[in-house]
C-alpha positions as CSV (number, residue, x, y, z in Angstrom):
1,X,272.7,89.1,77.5
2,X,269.1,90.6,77.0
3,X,266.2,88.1,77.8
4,X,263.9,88.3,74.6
5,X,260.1,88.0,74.8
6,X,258.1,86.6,72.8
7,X,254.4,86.1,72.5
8,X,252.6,83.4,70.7
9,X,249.1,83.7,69.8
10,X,247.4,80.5,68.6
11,X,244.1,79.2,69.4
12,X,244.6,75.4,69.0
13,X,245.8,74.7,72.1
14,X,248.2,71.6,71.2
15,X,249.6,73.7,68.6
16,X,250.5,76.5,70.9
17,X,252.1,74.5,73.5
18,X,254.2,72.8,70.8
19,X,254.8,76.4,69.4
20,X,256.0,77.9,73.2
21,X,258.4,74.6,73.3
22,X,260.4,75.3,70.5
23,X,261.0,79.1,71.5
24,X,262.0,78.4,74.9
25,X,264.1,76.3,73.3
26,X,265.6,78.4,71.3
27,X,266.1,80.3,74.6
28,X,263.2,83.5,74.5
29,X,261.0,83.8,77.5
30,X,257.8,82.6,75.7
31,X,254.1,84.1,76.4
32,X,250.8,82.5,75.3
33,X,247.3,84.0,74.3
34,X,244.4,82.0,73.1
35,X,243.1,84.7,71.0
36,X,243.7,88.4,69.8
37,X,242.2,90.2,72.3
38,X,243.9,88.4,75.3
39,X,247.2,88.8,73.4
40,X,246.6,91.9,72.7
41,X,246.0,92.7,76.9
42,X,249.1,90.2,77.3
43,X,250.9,92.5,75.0
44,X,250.6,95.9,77.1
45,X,251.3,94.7,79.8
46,X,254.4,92.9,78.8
47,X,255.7,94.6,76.0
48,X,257.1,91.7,74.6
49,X,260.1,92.4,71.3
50,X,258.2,89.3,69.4
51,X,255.0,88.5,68.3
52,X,254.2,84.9,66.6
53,X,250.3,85.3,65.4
54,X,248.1,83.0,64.0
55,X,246.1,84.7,61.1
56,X,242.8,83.2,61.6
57,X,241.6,83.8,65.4
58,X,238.6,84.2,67.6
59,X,237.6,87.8,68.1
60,X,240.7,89.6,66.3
61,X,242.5,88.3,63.5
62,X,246.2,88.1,63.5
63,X,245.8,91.1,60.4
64,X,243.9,92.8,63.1
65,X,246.3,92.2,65.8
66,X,249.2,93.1,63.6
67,X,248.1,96.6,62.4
68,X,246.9,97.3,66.3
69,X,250.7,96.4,67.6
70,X,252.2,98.9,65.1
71,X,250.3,101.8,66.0
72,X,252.0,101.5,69.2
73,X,255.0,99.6,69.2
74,X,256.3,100.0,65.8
75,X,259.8,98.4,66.3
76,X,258.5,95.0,68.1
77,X,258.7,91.9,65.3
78,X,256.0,90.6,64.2
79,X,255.9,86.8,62.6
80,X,252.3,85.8,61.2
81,X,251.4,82.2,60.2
82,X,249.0,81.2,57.5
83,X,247.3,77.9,56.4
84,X,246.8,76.9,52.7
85,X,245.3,79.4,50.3
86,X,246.3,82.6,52.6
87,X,249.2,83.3,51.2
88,X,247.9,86.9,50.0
89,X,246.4,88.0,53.2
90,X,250.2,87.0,54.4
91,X,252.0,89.5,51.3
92,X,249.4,92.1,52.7
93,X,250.9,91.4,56.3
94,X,254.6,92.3,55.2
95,X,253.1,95.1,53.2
96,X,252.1,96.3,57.1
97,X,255.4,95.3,58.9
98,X,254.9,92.4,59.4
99,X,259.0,90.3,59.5
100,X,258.1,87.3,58.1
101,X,255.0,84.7,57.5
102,X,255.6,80.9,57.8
103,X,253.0,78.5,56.1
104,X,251.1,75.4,58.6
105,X,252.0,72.8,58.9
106,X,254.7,74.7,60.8
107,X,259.0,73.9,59.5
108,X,260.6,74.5,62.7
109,X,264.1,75.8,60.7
110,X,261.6,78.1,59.2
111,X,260.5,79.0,63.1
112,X,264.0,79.3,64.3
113,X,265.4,80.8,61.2
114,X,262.2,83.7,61.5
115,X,263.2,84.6,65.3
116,X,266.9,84.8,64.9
117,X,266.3,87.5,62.2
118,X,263.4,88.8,64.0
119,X,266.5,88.7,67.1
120,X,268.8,90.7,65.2
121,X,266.6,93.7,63.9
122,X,265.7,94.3,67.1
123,X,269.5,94.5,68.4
124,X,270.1,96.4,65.3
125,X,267.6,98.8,66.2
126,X,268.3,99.2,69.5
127,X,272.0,100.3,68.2
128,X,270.5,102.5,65.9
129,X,268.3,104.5,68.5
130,X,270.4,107.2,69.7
131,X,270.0,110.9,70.3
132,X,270.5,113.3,67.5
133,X,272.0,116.8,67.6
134,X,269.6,118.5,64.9
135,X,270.0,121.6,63.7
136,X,267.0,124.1,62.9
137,X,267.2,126.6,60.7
138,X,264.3,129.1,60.1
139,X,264.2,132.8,60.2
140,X,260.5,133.2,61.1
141,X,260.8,133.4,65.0
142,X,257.1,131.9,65.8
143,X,257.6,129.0,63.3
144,X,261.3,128.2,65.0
145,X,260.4,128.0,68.3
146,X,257.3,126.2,67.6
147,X,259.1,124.0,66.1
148,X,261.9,123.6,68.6
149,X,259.3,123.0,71.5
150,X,257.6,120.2,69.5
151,X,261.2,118.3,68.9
152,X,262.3,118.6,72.0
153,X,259.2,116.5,73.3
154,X,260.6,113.8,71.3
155,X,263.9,114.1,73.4
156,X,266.0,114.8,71.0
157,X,268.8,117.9,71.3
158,X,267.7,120.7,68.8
159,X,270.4,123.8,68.6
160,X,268.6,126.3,66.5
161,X,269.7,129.4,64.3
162,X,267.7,132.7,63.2
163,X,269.5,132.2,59.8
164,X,271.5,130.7,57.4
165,X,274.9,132.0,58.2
166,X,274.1,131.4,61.5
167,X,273.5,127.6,61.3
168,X,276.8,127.7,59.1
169,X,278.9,129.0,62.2
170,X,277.2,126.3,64.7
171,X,277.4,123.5,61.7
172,X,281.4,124.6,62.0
173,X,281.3,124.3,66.1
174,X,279.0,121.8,66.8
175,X,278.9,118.2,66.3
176,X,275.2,118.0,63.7
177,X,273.4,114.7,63.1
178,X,270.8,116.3,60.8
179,X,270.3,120.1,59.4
180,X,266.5,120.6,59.1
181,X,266.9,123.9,57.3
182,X,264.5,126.7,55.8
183,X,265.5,127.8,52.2
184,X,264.6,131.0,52.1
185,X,267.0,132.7,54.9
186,X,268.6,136.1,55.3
187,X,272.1,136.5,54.9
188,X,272.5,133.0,53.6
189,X,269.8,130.7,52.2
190,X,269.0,127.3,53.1
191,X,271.0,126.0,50.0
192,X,274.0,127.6,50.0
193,X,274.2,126.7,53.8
194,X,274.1,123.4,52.9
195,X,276.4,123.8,50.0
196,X,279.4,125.4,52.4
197,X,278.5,122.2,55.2
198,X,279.3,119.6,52.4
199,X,282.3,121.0,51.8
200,X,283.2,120.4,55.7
201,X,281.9,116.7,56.0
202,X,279.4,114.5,54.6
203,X,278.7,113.0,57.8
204,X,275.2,114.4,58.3
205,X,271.9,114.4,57.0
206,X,269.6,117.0,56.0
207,X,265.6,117.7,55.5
208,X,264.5,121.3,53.7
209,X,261.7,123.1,54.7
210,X,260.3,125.0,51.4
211,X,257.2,127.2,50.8
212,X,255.2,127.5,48.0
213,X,256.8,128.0,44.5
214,X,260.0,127.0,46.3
215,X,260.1,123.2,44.9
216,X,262.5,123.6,42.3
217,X,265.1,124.9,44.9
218,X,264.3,122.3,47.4
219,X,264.9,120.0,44.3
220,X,268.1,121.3,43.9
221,X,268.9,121.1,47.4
222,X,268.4,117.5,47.3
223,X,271.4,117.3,44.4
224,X,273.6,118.8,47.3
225,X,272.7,115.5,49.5
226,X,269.5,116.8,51.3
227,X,267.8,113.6,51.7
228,X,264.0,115.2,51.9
229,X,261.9,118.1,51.4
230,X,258.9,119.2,53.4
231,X,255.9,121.9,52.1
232,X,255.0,124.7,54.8
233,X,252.6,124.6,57.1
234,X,254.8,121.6,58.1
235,X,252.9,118.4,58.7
236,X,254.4,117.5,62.2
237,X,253.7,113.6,62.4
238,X,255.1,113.5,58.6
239,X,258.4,115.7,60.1
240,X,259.1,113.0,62.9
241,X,258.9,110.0,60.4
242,X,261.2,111.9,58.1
243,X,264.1,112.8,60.5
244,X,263.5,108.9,62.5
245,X,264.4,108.0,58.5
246,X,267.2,109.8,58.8
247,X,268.6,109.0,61.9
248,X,268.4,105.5,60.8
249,X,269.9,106.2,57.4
250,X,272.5,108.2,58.8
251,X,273.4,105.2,61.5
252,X,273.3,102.9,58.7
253,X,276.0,104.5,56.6
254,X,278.0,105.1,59.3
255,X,278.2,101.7,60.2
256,X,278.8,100.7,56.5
257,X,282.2,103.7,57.1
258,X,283.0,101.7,60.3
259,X,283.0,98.3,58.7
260,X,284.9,99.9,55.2
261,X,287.7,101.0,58.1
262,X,287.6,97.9,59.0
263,X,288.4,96.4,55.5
264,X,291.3,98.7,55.2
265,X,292.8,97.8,58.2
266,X,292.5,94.3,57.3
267,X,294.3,95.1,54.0
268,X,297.3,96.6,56.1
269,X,297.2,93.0,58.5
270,X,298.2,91.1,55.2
271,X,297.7,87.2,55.5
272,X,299.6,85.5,52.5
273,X,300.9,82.0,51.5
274,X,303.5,82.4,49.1
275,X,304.6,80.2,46.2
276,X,307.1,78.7,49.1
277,X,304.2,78.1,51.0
278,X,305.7,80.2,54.1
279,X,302.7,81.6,56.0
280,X,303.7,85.7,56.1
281,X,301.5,88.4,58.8
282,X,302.4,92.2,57.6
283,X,302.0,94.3,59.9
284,X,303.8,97.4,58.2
285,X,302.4,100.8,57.6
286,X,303.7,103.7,56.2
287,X,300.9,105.6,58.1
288,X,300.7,107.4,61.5
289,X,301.6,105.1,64.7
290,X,297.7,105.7,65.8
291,X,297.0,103.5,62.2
292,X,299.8,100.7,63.8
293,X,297.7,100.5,66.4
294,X,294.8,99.6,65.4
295,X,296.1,97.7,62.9
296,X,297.1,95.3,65.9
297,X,293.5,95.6,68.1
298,X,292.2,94.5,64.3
299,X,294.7,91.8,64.2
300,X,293.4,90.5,68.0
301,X,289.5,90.8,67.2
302,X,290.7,88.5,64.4
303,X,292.0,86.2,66.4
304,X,289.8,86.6,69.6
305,X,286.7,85.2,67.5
306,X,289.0,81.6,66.9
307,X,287.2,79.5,69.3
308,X,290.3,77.2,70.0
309,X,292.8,78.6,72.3
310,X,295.8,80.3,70.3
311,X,299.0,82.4,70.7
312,X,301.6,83.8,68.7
313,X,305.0,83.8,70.8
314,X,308.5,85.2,69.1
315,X,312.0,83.8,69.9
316,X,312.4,85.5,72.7
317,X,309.4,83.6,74.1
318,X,307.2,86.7,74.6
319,X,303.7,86.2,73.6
320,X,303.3,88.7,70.8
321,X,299.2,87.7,70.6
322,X,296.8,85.7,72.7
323,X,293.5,85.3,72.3
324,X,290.5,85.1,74.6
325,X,289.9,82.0,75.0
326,X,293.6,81.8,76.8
327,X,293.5,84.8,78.9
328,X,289.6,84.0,79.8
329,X,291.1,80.2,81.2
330,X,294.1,81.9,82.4
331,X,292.4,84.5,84.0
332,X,295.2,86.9,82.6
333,X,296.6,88.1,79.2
334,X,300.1,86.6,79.3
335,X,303.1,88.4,78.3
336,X,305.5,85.5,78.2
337,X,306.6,81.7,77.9
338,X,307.8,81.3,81.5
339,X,307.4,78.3,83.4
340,X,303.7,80.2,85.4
341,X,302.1,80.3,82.1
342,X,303.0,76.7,81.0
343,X,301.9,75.5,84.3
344,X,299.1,77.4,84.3
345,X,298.2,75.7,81.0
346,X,296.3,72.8,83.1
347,X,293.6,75.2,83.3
348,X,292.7,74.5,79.3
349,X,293.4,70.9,79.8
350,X,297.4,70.8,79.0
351,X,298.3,68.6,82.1
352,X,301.9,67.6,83.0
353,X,303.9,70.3,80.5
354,X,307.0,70.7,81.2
355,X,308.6,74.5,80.3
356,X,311.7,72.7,78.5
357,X,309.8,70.6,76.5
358,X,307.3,73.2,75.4
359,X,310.7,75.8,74.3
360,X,312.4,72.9,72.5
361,X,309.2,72.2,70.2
362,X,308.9,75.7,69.9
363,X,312.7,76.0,68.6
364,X,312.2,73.2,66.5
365,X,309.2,74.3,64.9
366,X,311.0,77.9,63.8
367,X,314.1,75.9,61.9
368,X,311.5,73.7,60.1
369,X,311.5,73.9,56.4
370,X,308.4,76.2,55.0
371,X,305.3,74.9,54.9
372,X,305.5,72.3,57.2
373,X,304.2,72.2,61.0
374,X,304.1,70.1,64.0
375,X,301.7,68.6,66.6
376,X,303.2,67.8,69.4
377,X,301.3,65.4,71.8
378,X,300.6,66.0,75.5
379,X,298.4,63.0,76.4
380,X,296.3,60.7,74.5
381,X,293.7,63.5,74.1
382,X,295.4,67.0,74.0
383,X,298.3,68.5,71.8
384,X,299.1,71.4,70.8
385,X,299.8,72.3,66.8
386,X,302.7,74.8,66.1
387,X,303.2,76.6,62.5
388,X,305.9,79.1,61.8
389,X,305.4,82.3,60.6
390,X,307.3,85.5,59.0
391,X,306.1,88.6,60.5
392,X,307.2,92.2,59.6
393,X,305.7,95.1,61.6
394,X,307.5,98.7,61.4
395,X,310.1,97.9,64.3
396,X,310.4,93.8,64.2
397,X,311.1,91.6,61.4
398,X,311.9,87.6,62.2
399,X,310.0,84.5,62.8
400,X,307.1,83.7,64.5
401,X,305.2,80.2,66.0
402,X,301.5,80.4,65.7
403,X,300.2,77.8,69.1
404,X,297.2,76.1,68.8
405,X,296.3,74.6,72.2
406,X,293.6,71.3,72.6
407,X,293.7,70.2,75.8
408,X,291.7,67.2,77.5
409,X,288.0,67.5,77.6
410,X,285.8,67.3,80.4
411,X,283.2,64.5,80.5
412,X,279.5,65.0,80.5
């Protein structure tokens, strides 16, 4: 797990320590500054991921300290607090990047509620920096390879083309993030490049490069999905922060496609209680076996994030599903209901199981009536809770126990 920094700048002294409490608490490595300018010296050499400011300091204000930080660190998360009456100099903060303000007296739900979203940007954006395969597209050979030097210093892989059908034929071989793309091309223009590359994939994002009097195609271009337009002579600082926005945006929708698959899986791993009140798990598919499959690894992140320890076992006594918090205690996935395993189940806390009597609660709980379930006691502090299912997948269709296992726990 990634240790967090976080630096608090706050020139009452009681109120700092207090501050640097709470955040270790909440388990950053905390730095401390009296002022602006010693945070601000704390803060290069550090390079902490969080800031918490005070607005009104000795030497630089938090405002001043804030615009300073994003000049050169403009991913790190910045947190400003304000007294009474500042509340506009605070709005003007955000309006510089700043995450959040919190008003004094200090809420400290406020606090922790600021740094776990302060917490999560950053590990957003961290999974969101990656390295782009862009592809340039401009005729003019000085302006190309001027170009192409000037990316590359920003480590990013550029794969460039002389023309439009030329970027066409490496859009078709290659792998593109983003298309930065001339309009006016020989043999095929800018547009109707990026015309025939929609009709391949959407998963890509593009910038145009137009000259003068070409706005209205560039306008167009944007109707075929171009996200941007830039005027020649290209403005190179204003060309970084337009393809950083599109790396982002394109990381961003491809997550939201990842999580969508997701959805659709979960609509093929069915989970219904019918008017019976039998507890049903689908597993069938009419698609490929690949779809099956991750059907199931969908089913076992489901059950994987159920902090209690659970398996799914079939009459045969093979363990269909398991989740982490067994195999973790186990110290392997099991595959069946054989006397190991049920020994082994002393490790969660299940002490003195017998394998009979855990297969004849097991065969009792699959001829109980639906809807109903049992808890069968180990000691005076664990059991385990069994509930029948129906499951259907494309090559079994029977009966099911779902196991939920509490065993003893450990003082102190």
């Amino acid at each position: 797990m990634e240790d967090f920094k976080v630096l608090i700048m706050e020139d009452d002294e009681s109120a700092k320590n207090l501050l640097a409490r709470v955040v270790k608490k909440e388990g950053f490595i905390v730095l401390t500054a009296e002022n602006g300018r010693i945070g601000m010296e704390i803060f290069q050499k550090e390079a902490p991921q969080i800031v918490i400011s005070d607005l009104k300091m000795p030497e630089m204000s938090g405002l001043e300290v804030l615009k300073n930080i994003k000049k050169v660190s403009p991913q790190t998360q910045f947190i400003l607090m304000t007294a009474f009456g500042e509340v506009d100099t605070a709005i003007e903060a955000l309006r510089e990047g700043a995450l959040d303000y919190i008003k004094k007296p200090i809420d400290l739900d406020v606090l922790a509620l600021a740094l776990g979203r302060a917490k999560e940007k950053i590990t957003i954006n961290k999974a969101l920096n990656f390295t782009p395969n862009i592809l340039l597209a401009e005729d003019d050979e000085a302006a190309r390879e001027s170009l192409v030097k000037y990316l590359r210093k920003e480590n990013w892989n550029i794969i460039s083309a002389n023309d439009g059908q030329e970027s066409l034929n490496l859009f078709q071989q290659e792998k593109i993030d983003i298309v930065l793309t001339d309009i006016k091309m020989p043999n095929l223009d800018g547009l109707s490049a990026l015309h025939e590359m929609r009709k391949l994939t959407d998963d890509f994002e593009c910038v145009i490069m137009s000259g003068f009097g070409d706005e209205a195609s560039a306008i167009k271009a944007m109707h075929e999905g171009a996200m941007n337009f830039l005027k020649k002579p290209i403005d190179l600082e204003n060309l970084t922060v337009l393809l950083e926005k599109a790396m982002q945006k394109l990381q961003i929708t491809r997550a939201l496609k990842y999580r969508t698959r997701e959805l659709e899986l979960a609509n093929q791993i069915i989970t219904r209680i019918t008017d019976q009140k039998e507890l049903i798990v689908d597993l069938t598919t009419t698609s490929s076996s690949s779809s099956s499959s991750s059907s199931r690894e969908f089913a076992q992140n489901i059950i994987d994030c159920i902090p209690m320890a659970l398996m799914v076992v079939d009459q045969g006594l093979n363990i269909r599903f398991s989740n982490s918090a067994i195999s973790t205690a186990l110290g392997y996935v099991p595959k069946k209901l054989d006397e190991r395993m049920v020994k082994d189940l002393d490790k969660l806390g299940i002490k003195e199981l017998w394998h009979s009597t855990f297969v004849n609660a097991l065969q009792k709980t699959l001829n109980l009536p639906l809807g109903e379930f049992q808890q069968v006691s180990i000691s005076k502090h664990s059991f385990m809770t069994m509930i029948p299912l129906s499951f259907f997948d494309n090559k079994i269709k029977g009966k099911l126990v779902a196991v939920i296992v509490r065993g003893e726990r450990k003082e102190g």
